[in-house]
MMTF fields as JSON, N, C-alpha, C and O atoms, coordinates in Angstrom:
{
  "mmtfVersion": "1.0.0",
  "mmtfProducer": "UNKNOWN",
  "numBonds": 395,
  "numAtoms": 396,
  "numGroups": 99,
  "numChains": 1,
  "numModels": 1,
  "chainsPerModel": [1],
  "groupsPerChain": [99],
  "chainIdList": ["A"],
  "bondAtomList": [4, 2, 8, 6, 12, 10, 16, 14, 20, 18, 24, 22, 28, 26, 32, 30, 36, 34, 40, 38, 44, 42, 48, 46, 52, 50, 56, 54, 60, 58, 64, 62, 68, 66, 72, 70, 76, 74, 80, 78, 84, 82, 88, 86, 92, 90, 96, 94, 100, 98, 104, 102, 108, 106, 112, 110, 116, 114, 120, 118, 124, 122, 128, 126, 132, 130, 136, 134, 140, 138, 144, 142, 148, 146, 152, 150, 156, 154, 160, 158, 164, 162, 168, 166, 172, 170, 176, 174, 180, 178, 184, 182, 188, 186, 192, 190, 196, 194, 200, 198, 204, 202, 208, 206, 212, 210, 216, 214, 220, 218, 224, 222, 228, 226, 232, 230, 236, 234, 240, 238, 244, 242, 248, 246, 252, 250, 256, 254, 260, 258, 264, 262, 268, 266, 272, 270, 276, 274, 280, 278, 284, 282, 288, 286, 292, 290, 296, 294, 300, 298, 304, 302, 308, 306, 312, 310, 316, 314, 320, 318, 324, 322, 328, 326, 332, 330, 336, 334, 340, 338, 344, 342, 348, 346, 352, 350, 356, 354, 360, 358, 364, 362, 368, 366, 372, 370, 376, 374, 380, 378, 384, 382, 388, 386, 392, 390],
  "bondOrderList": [1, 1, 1, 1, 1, 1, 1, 1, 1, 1, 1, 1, 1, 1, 1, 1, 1, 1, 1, 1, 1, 1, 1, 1, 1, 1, 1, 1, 1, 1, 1, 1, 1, 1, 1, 1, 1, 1, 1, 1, 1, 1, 1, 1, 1, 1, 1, 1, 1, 1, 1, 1, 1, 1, 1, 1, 1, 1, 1, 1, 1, 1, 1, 1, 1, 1, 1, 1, 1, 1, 1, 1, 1, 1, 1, 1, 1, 1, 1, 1, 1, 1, 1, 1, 1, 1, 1, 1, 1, 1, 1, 1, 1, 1, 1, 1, 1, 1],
  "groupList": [{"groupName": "UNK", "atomNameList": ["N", "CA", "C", "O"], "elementList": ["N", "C", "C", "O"], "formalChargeList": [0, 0, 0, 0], "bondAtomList": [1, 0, 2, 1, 3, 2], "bondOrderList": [1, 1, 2], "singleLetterCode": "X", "chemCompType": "L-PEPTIDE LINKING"}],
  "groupTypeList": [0, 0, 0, 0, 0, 0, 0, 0, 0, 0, 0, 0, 0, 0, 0, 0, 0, 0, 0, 0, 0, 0, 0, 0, 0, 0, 0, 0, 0, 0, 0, 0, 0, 0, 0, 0, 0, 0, 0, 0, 0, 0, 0, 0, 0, 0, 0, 0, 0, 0, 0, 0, 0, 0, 0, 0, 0, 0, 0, 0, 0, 0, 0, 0, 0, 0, 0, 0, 0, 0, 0, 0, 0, 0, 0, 0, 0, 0, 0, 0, 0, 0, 0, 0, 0, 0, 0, 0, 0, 0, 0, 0, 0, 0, 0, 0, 0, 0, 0],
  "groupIdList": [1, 2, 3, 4, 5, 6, 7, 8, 9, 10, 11, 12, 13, 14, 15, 16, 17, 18, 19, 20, 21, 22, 23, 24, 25, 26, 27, 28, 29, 30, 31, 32, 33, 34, 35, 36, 37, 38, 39, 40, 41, 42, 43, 44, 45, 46, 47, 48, 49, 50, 51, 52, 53, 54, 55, 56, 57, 58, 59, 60, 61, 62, 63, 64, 65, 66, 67, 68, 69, 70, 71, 72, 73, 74, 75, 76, 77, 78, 79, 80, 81, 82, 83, 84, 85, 86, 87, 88, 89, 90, 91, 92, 93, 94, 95, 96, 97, 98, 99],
  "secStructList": [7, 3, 3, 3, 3, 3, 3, 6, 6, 3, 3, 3, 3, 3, 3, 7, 7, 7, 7, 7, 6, 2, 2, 2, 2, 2, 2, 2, 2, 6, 6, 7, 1, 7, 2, 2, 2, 2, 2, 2, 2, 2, 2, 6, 6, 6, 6, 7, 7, 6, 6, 2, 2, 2, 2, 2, 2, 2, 2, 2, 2, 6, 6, 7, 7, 7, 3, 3, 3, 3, 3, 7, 7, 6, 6, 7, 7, 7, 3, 3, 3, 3, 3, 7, 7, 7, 7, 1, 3, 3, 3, 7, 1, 1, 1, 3, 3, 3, 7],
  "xCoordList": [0.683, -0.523, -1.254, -1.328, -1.707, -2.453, -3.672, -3.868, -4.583, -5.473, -5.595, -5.284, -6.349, -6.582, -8.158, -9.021, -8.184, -9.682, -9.594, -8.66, -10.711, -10.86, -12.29, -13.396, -11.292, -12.246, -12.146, -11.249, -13.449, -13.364, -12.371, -12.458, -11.183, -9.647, -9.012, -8.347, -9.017, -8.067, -7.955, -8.652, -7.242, -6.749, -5.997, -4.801, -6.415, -5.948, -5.724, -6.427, -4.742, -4.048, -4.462, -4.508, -4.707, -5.3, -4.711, -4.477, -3.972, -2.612, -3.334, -3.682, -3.605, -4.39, -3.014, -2.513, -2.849, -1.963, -2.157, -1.561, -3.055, -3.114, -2.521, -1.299, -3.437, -2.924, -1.805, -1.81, -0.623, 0.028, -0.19, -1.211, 0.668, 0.057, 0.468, -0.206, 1.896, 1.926, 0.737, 0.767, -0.211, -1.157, -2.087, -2.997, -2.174, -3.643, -3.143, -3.908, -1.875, -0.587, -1.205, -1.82, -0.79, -1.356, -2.87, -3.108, -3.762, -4.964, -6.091, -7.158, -4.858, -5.042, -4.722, -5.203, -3.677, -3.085, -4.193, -4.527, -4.766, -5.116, -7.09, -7.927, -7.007, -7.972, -7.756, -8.695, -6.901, -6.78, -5.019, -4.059, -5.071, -3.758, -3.234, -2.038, -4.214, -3.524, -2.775, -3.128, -1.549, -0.73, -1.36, -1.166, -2.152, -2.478, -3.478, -3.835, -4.304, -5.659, -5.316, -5.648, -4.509, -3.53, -3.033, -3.116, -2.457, -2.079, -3.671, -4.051, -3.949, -5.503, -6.349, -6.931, -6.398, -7.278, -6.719, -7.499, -5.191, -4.486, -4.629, -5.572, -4.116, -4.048, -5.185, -5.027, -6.645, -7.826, -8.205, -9.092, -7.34, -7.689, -7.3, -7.888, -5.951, -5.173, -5.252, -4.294, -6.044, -5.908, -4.81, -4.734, -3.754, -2.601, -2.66, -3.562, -2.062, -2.023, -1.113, -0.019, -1.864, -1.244, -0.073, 0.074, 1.119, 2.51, 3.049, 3.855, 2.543, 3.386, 3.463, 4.488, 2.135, 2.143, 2.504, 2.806, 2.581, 3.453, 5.041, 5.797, 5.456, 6.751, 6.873, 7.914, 5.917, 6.092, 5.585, 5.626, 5.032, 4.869, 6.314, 6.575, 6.823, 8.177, 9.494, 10.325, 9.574, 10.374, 9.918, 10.554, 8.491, 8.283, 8.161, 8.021, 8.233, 8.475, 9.925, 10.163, 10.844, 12.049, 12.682, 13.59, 11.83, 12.181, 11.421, 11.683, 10.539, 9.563, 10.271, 10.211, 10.876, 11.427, 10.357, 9.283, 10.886, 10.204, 10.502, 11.688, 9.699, 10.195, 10.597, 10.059, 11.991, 12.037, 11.834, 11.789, 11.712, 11.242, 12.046, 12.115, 12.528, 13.548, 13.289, 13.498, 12.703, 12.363, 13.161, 13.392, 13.647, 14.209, 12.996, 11.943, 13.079, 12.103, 12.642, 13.871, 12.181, 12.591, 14.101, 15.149, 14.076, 15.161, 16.023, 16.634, 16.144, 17.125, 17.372, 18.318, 16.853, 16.745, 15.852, 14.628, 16.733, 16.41, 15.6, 16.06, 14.506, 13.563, 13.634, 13.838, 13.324, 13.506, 11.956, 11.73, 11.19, 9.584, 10.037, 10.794, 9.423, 9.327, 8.22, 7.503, 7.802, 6.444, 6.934, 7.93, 6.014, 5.704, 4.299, 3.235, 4.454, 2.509, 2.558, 3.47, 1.3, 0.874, -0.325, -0.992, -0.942, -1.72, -2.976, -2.901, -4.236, -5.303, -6.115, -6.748, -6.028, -6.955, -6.582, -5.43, -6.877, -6.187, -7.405, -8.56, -6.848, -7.68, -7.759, -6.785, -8.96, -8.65, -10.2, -11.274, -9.652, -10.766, -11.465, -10.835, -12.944, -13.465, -14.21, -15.192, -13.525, -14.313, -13.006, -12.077, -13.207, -12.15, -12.304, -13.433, -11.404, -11.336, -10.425, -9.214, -11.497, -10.016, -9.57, -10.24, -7.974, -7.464, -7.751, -7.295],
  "yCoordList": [-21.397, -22.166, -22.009, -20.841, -22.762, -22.837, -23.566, -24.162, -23.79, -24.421, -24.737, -23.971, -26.622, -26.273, -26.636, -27.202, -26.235, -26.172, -26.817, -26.626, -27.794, -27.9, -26.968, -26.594, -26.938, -25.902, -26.677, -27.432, -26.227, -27.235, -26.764, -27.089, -25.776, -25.611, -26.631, -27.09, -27.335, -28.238, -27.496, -26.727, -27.857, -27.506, -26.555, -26.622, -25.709, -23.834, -23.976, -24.472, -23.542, -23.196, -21.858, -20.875, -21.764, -20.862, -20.426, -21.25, -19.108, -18.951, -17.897, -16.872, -18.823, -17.543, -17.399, -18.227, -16.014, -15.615, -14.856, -13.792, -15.423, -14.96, -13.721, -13.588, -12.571, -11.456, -11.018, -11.686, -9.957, -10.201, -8.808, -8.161, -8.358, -7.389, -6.132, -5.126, -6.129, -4.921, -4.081, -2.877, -5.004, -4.478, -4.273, -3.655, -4.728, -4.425, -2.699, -1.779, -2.509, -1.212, -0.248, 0.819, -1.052, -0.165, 0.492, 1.666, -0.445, 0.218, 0.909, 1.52, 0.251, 1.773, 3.056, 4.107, 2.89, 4.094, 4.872, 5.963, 4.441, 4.81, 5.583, 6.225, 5.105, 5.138, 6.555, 7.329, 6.657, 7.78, 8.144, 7.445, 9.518, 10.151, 9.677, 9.816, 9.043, 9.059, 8.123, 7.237, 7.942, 6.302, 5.768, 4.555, 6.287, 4.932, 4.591, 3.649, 5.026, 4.204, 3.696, 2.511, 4.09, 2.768, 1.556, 0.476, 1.841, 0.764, -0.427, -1.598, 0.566, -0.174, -0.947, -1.994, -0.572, -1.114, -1.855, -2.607, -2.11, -3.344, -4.056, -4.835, -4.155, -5.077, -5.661, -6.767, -5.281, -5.496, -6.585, -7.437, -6.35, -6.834, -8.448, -9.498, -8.03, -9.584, -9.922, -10.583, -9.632, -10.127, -10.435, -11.405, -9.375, -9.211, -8.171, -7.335, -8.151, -7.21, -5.589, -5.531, -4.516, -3.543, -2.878, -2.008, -3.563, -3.117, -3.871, -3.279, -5.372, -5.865, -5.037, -4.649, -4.738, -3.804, -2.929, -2.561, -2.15, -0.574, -0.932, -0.024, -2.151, -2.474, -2.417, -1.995, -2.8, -3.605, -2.229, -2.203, -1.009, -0.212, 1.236, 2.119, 0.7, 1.64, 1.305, 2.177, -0.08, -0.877, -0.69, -0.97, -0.083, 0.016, 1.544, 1.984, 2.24, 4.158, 4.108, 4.763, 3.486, 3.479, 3.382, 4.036, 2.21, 1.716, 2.837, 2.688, 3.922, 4.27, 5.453, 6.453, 5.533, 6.413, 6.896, 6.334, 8.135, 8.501, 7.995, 7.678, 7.459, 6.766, 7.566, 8.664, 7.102, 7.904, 6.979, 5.749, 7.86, 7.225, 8.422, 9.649, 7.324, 8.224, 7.603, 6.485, 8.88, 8.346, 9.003, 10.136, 8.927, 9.084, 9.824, 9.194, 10.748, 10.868, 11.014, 11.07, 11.086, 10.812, 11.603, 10.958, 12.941, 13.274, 13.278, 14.292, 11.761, 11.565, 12.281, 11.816, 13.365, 13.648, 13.405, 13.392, 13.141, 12.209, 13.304, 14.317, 12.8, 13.842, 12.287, 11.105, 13.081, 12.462, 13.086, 14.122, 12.044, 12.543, 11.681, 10.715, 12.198, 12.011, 11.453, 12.397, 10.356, 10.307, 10.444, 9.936, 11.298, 11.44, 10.95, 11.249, 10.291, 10.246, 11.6, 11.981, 12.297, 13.419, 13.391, 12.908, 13.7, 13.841, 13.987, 14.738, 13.304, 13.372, 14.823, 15.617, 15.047, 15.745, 16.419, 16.069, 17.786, 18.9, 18.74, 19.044, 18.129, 18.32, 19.486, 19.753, 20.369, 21.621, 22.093, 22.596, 21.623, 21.594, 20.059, 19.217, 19.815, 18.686, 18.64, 17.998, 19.438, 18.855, 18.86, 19.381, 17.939, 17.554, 18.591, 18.781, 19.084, 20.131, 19.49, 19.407, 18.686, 18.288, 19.827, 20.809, 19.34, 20.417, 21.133, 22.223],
  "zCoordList": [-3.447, -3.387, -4.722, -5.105, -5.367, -6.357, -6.496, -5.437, -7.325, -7.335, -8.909, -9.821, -9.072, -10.842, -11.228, -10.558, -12.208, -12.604, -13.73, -14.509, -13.986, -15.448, -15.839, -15.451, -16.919, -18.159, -19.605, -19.982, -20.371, -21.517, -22.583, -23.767, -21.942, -22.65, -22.432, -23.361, -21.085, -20.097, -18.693, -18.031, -18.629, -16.756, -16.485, -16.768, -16.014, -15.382, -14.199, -13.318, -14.165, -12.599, -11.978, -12.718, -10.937, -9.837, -9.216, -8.332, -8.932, -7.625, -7.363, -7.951, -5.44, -4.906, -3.456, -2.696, -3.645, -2.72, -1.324, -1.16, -0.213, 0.749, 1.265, 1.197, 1.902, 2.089, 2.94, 3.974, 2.908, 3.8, 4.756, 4.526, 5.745, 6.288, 5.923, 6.145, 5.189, 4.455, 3.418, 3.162, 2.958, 2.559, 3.086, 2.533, 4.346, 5.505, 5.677, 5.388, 6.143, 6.508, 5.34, 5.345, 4.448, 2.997, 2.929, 2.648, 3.224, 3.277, 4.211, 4.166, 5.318, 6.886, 6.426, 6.849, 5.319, 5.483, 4.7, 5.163, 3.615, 2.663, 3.096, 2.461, 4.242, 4.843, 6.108, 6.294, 6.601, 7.821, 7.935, 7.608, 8.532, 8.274, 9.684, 9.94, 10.732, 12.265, 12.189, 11.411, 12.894, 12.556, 13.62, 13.697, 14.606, 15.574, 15.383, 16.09, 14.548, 13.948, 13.208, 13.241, 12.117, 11.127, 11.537, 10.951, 12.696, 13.49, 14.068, 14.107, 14.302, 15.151, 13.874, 14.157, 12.854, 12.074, 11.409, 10.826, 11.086, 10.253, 11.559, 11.42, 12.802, 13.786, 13.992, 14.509, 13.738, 13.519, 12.182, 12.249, 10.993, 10.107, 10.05, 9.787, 10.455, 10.639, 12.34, 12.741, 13.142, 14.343, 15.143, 15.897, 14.913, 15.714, 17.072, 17.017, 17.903, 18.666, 18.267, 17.706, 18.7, 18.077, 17.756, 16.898, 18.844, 19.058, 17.731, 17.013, 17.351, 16.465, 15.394, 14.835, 15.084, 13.93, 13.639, 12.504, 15.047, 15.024, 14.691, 14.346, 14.799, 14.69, 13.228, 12.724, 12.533, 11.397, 10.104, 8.874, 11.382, 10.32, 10.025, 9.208, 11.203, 11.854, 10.814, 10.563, 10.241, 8.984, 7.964, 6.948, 7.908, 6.509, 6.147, 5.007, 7.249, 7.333, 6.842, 5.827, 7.361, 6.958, 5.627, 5.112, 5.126, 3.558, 2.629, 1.435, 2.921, 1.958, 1.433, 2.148, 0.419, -0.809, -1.923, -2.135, -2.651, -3.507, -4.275, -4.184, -5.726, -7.16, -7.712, -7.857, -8.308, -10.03, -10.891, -10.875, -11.7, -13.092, -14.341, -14.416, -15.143, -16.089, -17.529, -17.998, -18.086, -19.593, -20.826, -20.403, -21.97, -23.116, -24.098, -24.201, -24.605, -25.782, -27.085, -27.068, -28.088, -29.697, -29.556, -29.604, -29.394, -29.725, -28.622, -28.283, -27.801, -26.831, -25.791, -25.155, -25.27, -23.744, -22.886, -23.014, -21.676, -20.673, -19.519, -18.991, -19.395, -18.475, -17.323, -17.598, -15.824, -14.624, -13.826, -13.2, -14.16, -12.893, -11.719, -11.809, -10.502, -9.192, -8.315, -7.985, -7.822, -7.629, -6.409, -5.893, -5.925, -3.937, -3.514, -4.057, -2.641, -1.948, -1.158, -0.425, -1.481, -0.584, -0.276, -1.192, 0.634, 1.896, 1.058, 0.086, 1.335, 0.304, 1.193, 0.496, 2.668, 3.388, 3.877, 4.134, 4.469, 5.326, 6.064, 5.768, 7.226, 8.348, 9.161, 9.865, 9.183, 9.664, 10.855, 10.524, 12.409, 13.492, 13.128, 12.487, 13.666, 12.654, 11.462, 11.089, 10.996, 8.8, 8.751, 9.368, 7.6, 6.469, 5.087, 4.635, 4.604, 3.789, 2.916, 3.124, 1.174, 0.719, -0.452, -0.768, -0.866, -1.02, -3.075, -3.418]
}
């Protein structure tokens, strides 16, 4: 989908890309460690019912790998970093204790 505008350059194109729900998933997550409030608040966002989502977050637990990343430096050895997501909060009783 796009849209165009004139501007006194000429005419600019606009590509607006409607959200999908992997990123609603994304910013439940980013928001609480429980998966069923994750679930509850993307199903909330996009107005789905909550099972779809739990489905849809169960395919994307599956696919989620750690990155590598492999870089070269001047004198040609190859170093290998690892990115992991780790846990922003240690929930410990009710306070949050970050670490």
């Amino acid at each position: 989908m796009s849209e165009v505008w004139a501007t006194k350059y000429g005419p600019r194109r606009v590509r607006h890309d409607p959200p999908v729900l992997a990123e609603a998933i994304a910013a439940a997550q980013g928001l609480t460690e429980d998966v069923d409030q994750q679930a509850e608040l993307a199903a909330e966002l996009f107005g789905l019912p909550v099972a779809d989502v739990k489905a849809e977050m169960k395919k994307a637990a599956v696919r989620r790998q750690p990155v590598t990343v492999t870089s070269t430096d001047r004198k040609g050895f190859t170093r290998a970093v690892v990115v992991e997501r780790r846990p922003s909060r240690v929930l410990l009783g009710a306070r949050a204790v970050r670490p």
